[in-house]
C-alpha positions as CSV (number, residue, x, y, z in Angstrom):
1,X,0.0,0.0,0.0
2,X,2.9,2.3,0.9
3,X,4.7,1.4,-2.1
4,X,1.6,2.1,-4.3
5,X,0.6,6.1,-2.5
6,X,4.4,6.6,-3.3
7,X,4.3,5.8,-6.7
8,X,0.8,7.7,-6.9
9,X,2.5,11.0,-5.4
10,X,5.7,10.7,-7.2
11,X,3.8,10.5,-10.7
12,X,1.4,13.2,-9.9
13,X,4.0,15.9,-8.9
14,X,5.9,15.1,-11.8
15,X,2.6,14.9,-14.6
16,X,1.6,18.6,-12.3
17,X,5.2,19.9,-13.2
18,X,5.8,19.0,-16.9
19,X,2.7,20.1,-17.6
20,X,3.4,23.3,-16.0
21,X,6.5,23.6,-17.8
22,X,4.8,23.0,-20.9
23,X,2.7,25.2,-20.5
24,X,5.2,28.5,-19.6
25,X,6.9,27.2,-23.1
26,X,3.5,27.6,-24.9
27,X,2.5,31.0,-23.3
28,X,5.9,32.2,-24.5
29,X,6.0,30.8,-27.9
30,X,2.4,32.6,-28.2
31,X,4.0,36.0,-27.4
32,X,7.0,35.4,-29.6
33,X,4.6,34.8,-32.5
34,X,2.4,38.0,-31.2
35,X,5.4,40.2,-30.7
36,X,6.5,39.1,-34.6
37,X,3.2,39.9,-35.7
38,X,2.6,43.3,-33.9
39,X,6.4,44.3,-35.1
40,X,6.6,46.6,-38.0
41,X,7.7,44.9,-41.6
42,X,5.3,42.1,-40.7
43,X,3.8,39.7,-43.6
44,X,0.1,41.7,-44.0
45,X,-1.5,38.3,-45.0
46,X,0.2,36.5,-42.1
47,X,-1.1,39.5,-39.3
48,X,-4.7,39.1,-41.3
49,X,-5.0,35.6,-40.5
50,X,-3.7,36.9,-37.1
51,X,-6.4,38.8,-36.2
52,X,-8.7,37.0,-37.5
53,X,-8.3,34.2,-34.9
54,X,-7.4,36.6,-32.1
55,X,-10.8,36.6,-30.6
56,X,-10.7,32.7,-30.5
57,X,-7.8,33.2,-28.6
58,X,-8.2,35.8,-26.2
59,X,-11.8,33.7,-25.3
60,X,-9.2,31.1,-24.4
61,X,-7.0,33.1,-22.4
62,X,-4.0,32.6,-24.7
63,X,-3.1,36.4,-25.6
64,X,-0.9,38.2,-23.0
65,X,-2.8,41.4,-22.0
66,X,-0.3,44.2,-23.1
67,X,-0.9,42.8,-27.0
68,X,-4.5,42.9,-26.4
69,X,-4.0,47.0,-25.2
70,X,-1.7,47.2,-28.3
71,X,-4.2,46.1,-30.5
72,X,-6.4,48.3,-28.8
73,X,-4.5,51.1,-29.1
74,X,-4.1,50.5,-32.9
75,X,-7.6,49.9,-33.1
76,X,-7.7,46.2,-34.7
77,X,-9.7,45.0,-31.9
78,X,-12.9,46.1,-30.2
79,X,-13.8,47.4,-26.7
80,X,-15.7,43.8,-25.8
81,X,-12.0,42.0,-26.2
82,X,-9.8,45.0,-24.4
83,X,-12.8,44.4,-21.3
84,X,-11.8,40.6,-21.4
85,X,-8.4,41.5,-21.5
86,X,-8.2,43.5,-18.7
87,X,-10.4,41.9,-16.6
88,X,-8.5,40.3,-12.8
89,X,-10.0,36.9,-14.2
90,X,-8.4,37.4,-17.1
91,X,-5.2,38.1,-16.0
92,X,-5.0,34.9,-13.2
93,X,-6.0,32.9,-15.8
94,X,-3.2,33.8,-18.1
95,X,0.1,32.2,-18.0
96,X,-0.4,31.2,-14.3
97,X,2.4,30.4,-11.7
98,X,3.0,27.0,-9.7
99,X,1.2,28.3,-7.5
100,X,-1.3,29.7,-9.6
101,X,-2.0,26.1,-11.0
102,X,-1.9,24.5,-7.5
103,X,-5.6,23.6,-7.7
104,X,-4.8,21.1,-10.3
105,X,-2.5,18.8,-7.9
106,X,-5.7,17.0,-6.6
107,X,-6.6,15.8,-9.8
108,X,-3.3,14.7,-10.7
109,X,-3.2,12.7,-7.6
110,X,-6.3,11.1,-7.9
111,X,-5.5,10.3,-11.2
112,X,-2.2,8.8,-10.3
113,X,-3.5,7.0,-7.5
114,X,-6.2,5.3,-9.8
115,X,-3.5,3.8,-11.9
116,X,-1.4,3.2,-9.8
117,X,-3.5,0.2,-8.5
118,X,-3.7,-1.4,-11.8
119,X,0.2,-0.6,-12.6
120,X,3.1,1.9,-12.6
121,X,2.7,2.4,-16.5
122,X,-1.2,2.6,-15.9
123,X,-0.3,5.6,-13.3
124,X,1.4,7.2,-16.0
125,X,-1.2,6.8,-18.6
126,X,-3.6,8.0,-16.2
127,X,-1.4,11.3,-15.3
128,X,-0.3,11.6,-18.9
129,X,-4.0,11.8,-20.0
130,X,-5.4,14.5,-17.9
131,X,-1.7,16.4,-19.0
132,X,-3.6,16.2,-21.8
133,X,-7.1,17.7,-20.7
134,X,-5.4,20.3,-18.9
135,X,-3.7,21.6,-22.5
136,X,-6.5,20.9,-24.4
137,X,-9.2,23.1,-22.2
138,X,-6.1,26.0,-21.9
139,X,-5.3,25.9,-25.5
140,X,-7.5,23.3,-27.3
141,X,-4.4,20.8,-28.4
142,X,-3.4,17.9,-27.6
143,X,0.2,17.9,-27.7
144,X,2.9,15.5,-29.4
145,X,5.4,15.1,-26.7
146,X,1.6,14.0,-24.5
147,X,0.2,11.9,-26.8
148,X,3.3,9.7,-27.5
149,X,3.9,9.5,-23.6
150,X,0.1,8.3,-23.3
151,X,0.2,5.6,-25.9
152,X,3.7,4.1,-24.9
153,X,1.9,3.9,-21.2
154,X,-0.8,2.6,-22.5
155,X,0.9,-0.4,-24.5
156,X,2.8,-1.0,-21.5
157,X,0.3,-0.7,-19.2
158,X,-3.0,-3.1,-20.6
159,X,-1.5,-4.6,-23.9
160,X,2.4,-5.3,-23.4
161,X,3.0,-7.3,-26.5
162,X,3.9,-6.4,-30.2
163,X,0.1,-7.2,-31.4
164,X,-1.4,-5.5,-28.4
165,X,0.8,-2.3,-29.8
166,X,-0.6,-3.1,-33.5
167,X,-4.0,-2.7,-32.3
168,X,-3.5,0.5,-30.0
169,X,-2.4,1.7,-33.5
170,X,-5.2,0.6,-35.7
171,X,-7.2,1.7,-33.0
172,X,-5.5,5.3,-33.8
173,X,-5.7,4.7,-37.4
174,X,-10.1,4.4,-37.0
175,X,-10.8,7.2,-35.2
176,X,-8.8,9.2,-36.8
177,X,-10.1,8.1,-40.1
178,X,-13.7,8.7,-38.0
179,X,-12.6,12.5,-36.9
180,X,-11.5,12.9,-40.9
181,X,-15.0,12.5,-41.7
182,X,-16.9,14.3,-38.8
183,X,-14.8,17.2,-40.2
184,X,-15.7,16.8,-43.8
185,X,-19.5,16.6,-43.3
186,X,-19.1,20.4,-41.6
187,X,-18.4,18.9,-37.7
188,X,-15.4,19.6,-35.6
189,X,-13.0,17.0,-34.1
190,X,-9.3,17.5,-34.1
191,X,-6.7,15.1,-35.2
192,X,-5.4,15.2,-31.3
193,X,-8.6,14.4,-29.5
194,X,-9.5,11.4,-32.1
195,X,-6.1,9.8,-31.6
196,X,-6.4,10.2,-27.9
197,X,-9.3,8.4,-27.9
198,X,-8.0,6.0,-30.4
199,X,-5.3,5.2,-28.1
200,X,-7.1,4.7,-25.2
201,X,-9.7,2.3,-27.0
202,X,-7.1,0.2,-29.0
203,X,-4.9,-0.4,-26.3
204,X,-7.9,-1.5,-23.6
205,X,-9.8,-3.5,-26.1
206,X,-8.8,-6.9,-25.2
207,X,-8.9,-6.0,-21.8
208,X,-11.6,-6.0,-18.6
209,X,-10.9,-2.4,-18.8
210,X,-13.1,-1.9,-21.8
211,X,-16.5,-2.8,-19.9
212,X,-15.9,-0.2,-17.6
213,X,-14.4,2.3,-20.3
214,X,-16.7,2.6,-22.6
215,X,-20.2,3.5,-20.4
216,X,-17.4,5.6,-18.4
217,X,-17.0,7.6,-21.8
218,X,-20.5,8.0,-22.1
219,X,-21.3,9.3,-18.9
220,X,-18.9,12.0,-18.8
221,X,-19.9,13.5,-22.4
222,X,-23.6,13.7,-20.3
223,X,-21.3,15.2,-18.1
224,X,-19.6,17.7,-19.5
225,X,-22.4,18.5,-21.9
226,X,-24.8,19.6,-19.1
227,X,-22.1,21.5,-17.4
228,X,-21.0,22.7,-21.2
229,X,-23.1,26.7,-19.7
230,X,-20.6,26.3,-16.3
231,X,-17.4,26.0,-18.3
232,X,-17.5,28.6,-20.7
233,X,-17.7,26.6,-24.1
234,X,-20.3,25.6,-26.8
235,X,-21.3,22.0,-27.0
236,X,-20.1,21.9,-30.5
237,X,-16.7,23.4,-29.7
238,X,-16.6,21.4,-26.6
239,X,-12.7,20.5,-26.1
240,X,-13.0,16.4,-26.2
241,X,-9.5,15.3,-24.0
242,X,-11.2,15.8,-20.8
243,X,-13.9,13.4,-21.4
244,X,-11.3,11.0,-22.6
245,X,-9.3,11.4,-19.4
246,X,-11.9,11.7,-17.0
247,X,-13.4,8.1,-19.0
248,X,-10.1,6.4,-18.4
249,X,-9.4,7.5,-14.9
250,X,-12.9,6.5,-13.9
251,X,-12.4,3.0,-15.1
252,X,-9.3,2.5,-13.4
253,X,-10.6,3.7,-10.4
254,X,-13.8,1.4,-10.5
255,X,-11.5,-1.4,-11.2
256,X,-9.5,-1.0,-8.6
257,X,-12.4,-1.1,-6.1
258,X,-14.1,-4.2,-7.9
């Protein structure tokens, strides 16, 4: 049991503080590419496309608040984005500190803890996962270094074997295939979330896992669907990894109590 908590803790400190350090790499990287665009000489299609997507952005949190008051100034914005921009909310939310980001250590523990009673790669799956969530309702991506992390865990974790890591993939392969499609008959589904999800279905098919996974990914679409108002997004725009984590952590956790 000791052995288990410490594994738990040690993997959810570590998921917190990568994905923390991501993070601060991502906010600067977007105000690198702002600064370039706001500088004079820049390309004017490149700043159009800019500013086309900068509301998306600053509805996200993911524009630092002196570009949205140089926009202002230079009048490419309206008065509804500088509000948001220089609201307190808006300012905590952006590019937080440790600190800042504490509230997201109980998740990571109880998401470590829940794998860490199936396995140590299961604890790492789980914690790599909601790393996951946590960039794709900041900055809707799921990110490469993440994903790769969550399917190696995964193939270690439920499917250790050279076909169990063929299917994880064709798993992959269908849903993103499936997400092609959603997004050719007008619907929206990233590459990101549908390989996530691919991932965690190909590599617990041909476990117990899957009994518990799949309902468990049904439940918390309700979920987040009825709390879709609470959260601040559309239903349609609704960012997909969270349900995918929140699915998988469940299951573990109901499987370690069965």
């Amino acid at each position: 049991m000791l052995g288990t908590l410490t594994l738990a803790a040690g993997s959810a400190v570590a998921g917190w503080l990568l994905q923390h350090a991501y993070q601060s790499l991502r906010y600067s990287f977007y105000e690198r590419e702002d600064a370039a665009m706001l500088a004079d000489g820049a390309d004017d299609a490149a700043r159009r496309d800019w500013l086309a997507a900068i509301g998306a952005q600053v509805a996200i949190q993911a524009v630092a608040p002196s570009t949205i008051a140089a926009l202002a100034a230079s009048g490419d914005i309206d008065a509804d984005l500088l509000a948001a921009g220089e609201s307190g909310a808006y300012a905590r939310r952006y590019n937080p500190t440790l600190a800042g980001d504490a509230y997201w250590v109980p998740a990571y523990l109880a998401a470590a803890l829940s794998g860490a009673a199936y396995s140590p790669a299961a604890a790492v799956a789980a914690v790599s996962s909601l790393a996951i969530a946590a960039s794709d309702i900041r900055f809707r991506i799921v990110p490469i270094p993440h994903l790769a992390v969550l399917a190696a865990s995964s193939v270690a974790a439920f499917c250790p074997s050279l076909a169990g890591a063929a299917l994880t993939a064709a798993g992959m392969a269908v849903t993103w295939a499936l997400g092609a499609a959603v997004r050719r008959a007008g619907g929206e589904w990233g590459d990101g979330d549908s390989l996530m999800l691919g991932c965690v279905l190909g590599s617990t098919a041909a476990t117990p896992l899957i009994v518990g996974l799949v309902p468990a990914l049904g439940a918390a679409a309700l979920l987040f669907i009825a709390c879709s108002r609470r959260i601040g997004v559309k239903t349609d725009a609704m960012p997909l990894a969270p349900i995918i984590s929140l699915a998988l952590i469940a299951a573990l956790a109901a499987g370690a109590l069965s």
